[in-house]
Backbone as CSV, one residue per row, in Angstrom:
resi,resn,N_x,N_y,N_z,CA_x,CA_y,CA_z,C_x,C_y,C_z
1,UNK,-3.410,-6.795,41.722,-4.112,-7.636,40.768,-5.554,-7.170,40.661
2,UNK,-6.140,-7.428,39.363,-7.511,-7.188,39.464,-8.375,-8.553,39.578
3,UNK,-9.661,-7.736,39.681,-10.589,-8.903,40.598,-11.235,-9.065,39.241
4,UNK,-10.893,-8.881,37.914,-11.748,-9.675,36.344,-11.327,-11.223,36.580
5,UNK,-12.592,-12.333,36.510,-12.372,-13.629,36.212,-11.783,-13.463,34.812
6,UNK,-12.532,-14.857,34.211,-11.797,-14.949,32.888,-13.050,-14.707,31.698
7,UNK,-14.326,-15.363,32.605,-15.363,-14.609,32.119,-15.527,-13.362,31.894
8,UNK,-15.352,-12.112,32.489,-15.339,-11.086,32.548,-14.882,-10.520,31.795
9,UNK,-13.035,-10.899,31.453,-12.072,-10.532,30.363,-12.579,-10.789,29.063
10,UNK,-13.504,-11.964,29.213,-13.808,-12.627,27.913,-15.224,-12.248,27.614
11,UNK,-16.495,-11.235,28.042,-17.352,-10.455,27.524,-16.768,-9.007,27.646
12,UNK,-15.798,-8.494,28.238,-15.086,-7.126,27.517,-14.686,-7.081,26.464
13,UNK,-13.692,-8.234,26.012,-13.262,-8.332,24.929,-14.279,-8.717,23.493
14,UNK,-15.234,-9.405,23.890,-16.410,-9.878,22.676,-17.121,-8.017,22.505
15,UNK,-16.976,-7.468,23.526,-17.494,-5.938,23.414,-17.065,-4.859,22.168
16,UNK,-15.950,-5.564,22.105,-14.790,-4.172,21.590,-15.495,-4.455,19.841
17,UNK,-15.165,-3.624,19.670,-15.691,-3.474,17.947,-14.739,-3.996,16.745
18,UNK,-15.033,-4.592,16.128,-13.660,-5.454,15.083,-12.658,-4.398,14.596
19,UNK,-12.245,-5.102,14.930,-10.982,-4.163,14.117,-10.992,-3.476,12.435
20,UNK,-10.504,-2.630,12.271,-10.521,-1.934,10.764,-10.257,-2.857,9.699
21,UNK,-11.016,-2.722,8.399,-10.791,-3.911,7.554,-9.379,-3.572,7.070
22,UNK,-9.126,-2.440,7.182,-7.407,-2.518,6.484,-6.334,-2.961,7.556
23,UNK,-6.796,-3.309,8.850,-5.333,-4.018,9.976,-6.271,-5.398,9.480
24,UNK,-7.096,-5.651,9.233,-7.552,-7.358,8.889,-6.470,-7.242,7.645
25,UNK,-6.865,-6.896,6.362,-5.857,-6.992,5.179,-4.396,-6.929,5.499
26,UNK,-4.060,-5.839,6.076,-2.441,-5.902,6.678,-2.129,-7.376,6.932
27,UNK,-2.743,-7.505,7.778,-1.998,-8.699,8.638,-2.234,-9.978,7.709
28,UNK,-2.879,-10.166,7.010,-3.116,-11.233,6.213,-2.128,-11.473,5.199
29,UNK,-1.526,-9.994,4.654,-0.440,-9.748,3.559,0.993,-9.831,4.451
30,UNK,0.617,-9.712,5.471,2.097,-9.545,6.176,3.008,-10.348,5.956
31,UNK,2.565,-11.837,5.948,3.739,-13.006,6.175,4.345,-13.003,4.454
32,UNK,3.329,-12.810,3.573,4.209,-13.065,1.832,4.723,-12.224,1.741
33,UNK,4.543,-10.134,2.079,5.465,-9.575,1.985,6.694,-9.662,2.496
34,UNK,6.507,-10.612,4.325,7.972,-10.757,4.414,8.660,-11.948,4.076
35,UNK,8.219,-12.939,3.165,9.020,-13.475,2.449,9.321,-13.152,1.117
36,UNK,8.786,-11.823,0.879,8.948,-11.287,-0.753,10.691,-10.329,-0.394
37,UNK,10.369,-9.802,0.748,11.268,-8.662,1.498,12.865,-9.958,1.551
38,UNK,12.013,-10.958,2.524,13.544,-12.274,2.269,13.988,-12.968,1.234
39,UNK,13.301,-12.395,-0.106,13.795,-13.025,-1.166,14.596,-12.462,-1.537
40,UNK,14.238,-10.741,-2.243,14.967,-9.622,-2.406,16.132,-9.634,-1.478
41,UNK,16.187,-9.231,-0.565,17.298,-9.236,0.225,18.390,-10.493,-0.260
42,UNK,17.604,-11.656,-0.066,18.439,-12.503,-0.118,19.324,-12.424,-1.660
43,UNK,18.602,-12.037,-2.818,19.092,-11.874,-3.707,19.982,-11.154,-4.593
44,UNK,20.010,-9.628,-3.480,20.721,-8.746,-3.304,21.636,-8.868,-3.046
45,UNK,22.040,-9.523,-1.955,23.268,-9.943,-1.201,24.117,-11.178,-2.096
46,UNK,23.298,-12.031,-2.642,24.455,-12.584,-3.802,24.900,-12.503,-5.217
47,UNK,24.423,-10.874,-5.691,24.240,-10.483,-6.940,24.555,-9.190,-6.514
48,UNK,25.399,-8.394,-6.862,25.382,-6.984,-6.984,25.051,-6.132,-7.744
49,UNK,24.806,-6.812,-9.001,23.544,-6.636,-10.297,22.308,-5.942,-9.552
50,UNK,21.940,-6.969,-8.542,20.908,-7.074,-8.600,20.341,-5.962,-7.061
51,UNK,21.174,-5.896,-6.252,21.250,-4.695,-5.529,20.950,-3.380,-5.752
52,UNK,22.191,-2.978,-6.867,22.166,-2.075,-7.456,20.458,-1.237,-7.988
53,UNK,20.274,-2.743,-8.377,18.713,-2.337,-9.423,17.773,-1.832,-8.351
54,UNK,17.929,-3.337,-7.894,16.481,-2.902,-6.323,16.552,-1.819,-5.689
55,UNK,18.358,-1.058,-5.265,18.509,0.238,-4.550,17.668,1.158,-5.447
56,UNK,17.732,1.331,-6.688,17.820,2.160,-7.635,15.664,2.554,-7.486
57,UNK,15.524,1.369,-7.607,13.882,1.405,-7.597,13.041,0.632,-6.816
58,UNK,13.252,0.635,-5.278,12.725,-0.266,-4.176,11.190,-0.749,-4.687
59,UNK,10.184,0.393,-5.164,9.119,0.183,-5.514,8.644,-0.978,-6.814
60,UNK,9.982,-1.190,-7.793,9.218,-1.745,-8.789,9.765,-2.863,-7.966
61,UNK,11.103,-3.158,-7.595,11.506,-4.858,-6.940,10.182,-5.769,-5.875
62,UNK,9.302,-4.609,-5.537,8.937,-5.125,-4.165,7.568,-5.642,-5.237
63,UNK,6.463,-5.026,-6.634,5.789,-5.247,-7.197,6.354,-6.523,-7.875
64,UNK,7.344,-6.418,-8.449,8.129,-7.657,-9.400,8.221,-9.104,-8.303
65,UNK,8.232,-8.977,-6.986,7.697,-9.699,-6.555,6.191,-9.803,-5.439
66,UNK,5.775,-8.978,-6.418,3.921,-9.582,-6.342,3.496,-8.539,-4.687
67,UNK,4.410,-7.828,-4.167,3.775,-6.966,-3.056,3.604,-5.888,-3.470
68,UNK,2.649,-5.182,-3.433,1.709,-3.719,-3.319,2.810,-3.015,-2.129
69,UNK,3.926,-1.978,-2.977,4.612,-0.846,-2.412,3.974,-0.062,-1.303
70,UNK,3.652,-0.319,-0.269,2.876,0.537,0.362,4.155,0.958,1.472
71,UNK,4.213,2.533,1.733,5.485,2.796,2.195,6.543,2.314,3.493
72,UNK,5.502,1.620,4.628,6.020,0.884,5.177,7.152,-0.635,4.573
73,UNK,6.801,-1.084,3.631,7.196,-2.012,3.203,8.585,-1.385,2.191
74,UNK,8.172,-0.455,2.107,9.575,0.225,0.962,10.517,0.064,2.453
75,UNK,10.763,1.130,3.266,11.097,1.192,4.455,11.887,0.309,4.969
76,UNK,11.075,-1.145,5.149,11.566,-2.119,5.527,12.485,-2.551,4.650
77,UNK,12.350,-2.209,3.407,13.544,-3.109,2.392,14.710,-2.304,2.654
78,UNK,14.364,-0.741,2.253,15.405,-0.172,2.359,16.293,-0.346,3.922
79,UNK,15.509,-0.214,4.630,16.562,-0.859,5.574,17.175,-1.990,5.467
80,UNK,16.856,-3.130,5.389,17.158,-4.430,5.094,18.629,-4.357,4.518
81,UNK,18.351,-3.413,3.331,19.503,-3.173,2.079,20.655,-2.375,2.431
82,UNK,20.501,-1.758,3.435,21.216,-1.165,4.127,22.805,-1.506,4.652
């Protein structure tokens, strides 16, 4: 074990430098893309119309519902769709 109180842990950590404004933005977008990702999906799966389309062009389905394609998020659908 180490000998850091909680004080200690807690002026190392006030030390560290903020984080990058784009993991602040990430994480802020994270939770609507993954309910944009559980819509699609979900909609996929009871429409084969609609599968088809989203397979066809992951990028416009993921804009059509309001998320910025950024390639992680393609990724995730396409797996999803999988």
């Amino acid at each position: 074990m180490s000998d850091y109180t909680e004080e200690r842990l807690a002026e190392l950590i006030a030390a560290l430098p903020p984080a990058p404004a784009g993991w602040m933005q990430a994480a802020s977008e994270l939770p609507f893309a993954s309910a944009a990702i559980d819509g699609i999906v979900a909609r996929c799966l009871s429409e084969q119309a609609a599968r088809q389309a989203t397979l066809a062009d992951l990028e416009s389905a993921l804009r059509q519902a309001g998320v910025e394609p950024h390639r992680q998020l393609v990724q995730r659908l396409r797996e999803r769709l999988a």
